[in-house]
C-alpha positions as a Markdown table, in Angstrom:
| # | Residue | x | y | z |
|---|---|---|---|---|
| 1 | Unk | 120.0 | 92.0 | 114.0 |
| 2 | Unk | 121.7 | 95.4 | 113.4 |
| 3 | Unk | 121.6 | 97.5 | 110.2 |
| 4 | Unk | 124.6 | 95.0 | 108.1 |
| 5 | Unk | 122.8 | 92.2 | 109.2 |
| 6 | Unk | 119.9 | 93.4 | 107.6 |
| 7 | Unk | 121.9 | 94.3 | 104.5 |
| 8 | Unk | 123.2 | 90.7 | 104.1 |
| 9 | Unk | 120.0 | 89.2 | 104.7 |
| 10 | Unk | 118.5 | 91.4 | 101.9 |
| 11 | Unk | 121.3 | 90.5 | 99.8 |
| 12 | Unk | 121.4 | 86.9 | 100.0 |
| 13 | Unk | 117.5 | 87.2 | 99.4 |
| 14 | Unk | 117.4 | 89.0 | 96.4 |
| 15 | Unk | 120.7 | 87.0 | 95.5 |
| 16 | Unk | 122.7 | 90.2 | 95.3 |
| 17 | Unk | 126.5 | 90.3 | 96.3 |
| 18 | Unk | 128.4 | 93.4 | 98.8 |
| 19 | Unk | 130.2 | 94.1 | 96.1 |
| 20 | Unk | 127.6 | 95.4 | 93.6 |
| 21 | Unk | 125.8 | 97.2 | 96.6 |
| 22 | Unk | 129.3 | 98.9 | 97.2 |
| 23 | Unk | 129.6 | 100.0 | 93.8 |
| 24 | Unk | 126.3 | 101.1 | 93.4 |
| 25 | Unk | 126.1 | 103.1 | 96.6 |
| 26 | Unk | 130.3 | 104.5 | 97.1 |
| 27 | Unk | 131.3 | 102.9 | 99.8 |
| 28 | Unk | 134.0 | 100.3 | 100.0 |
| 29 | Unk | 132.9 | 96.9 | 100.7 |
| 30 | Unk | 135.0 | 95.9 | 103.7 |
| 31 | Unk | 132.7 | 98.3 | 105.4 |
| 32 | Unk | 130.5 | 95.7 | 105.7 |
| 33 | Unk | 132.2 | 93.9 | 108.4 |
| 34 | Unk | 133.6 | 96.5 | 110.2 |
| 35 | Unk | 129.9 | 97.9 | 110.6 |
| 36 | Unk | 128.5 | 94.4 | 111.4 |
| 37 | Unk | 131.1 | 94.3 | 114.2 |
| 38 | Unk | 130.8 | 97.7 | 115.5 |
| 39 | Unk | 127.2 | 97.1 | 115.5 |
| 40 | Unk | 127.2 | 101.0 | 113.2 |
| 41 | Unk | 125.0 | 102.7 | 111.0 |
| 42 | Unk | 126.4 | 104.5 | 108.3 |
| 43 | Unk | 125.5 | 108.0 | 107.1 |
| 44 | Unk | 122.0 | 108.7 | 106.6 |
| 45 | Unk | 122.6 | 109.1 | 102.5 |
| 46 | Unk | 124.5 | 105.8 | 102.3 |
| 47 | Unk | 121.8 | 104.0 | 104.6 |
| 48 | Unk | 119.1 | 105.8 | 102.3 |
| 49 | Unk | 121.0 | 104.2 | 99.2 |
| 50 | Unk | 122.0 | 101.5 | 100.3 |
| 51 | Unk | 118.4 | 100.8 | 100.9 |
| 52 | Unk | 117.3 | 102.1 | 97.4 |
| 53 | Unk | 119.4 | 100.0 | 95.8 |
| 54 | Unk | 118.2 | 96.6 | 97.9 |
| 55 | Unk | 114.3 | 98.3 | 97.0 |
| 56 | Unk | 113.0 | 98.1 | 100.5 |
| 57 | Unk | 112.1 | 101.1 | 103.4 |
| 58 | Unk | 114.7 | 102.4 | 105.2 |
| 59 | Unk | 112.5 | 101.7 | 108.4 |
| 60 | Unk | 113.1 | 97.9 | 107.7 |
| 61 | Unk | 117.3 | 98.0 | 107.5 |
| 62 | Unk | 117.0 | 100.2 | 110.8 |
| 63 | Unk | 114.1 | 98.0 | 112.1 |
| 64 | Unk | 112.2 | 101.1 | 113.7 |
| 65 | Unk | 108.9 | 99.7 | 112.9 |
| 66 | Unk | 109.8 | 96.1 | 114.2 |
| 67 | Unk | 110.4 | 95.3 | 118.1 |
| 68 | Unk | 113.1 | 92.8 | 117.9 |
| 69 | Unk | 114.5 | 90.4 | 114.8 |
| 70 | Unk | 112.6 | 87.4 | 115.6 |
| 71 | Unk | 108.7 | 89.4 | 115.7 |
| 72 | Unk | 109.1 | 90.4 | 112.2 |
| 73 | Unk | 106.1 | 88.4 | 111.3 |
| 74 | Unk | 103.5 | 89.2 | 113.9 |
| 75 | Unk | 102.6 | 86.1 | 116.6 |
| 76 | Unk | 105.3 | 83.8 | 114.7 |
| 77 | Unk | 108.4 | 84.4 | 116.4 |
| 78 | Unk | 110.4 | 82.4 | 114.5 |
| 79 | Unk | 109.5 | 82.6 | 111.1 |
| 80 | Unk | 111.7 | 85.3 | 110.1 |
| 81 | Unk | 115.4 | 83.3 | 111.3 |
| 82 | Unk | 113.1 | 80.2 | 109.4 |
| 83 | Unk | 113.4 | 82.4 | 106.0 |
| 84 | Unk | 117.1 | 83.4 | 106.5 |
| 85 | Unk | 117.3 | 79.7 | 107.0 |
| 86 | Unk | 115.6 | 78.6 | 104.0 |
| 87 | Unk | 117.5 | 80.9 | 101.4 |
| 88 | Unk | 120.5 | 78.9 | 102.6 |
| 89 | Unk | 119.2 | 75.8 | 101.9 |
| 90 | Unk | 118.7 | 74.0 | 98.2 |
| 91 | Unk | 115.7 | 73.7 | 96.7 |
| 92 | Unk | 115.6 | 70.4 | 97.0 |
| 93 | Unk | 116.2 | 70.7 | 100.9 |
| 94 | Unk | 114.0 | 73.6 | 101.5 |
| 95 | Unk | 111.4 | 71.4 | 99.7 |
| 96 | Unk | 112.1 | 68.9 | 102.6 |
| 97 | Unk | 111.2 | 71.1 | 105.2 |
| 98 | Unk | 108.3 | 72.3 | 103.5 |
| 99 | Unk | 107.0 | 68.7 | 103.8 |
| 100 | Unk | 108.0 | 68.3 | 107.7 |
| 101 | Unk | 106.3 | 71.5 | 108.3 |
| 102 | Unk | 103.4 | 70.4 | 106.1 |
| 103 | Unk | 103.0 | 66.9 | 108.3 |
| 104 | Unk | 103.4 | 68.9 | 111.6 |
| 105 | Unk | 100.8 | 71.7 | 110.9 |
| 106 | Unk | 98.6 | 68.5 | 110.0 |
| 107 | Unk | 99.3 | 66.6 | 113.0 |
| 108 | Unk | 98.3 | 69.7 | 115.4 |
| 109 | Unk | 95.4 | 70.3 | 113.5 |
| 110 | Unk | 94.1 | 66.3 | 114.3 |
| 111 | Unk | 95.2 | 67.1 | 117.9 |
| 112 | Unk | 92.5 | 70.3 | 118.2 |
């Protein structure tokens, strides 16, 4: 994921919305596209607030302490895209998945 992928994910996390980061920060929000499809960075003291204002370490919107997008979270590869996933979801259908994933983490540990 690049730096505005990072952003939206944050966003949509903390339930935030580009517009409100834009304000807070100075910078108009159709940048968020245009960096998303340029795959850019912006200025280091927009990147710095923007990342002040979504209360997490620069490092993580840059990812210079992560290897790629999907090892986020150590030997689970895909748990990271799993929690994008589940922010999208309804409560009632992220509640559904907890239970799948429930029954199959119960199923492998019969297997052992």
């Amino acid at each position: 994921m690049n730096f505005w992928e990072n952003v939206e994910f944050e966003l949509e996390k903390q339930g935030k919305y580009k517009k409100e980061l834009a304000a807070a920060v100075g910078i108009n929000a159709s940048n968020f596209d245009k960096g998303k499809a340029r795959n850019s960075i912006p200025s280091a003291d927009k990147a710095l607030k923007i990342a002040g204002f979504l209360g997490v370490p620069l490092e993580n919107l840059l990812e210079l302490n992560k290897t790629a997008p999907s090892q986020k979270t150590g030997d689970h590869t895909c748990v990271y895209e799993l929690e994008k996933t589940l922010n999208s979801l309804s409560e009632e259908d992220a509640s559904h998945l907890l239970y799948i994933a429930k029954r199959l983490a119960d199923v492998k540990s019969v297997k052992k």
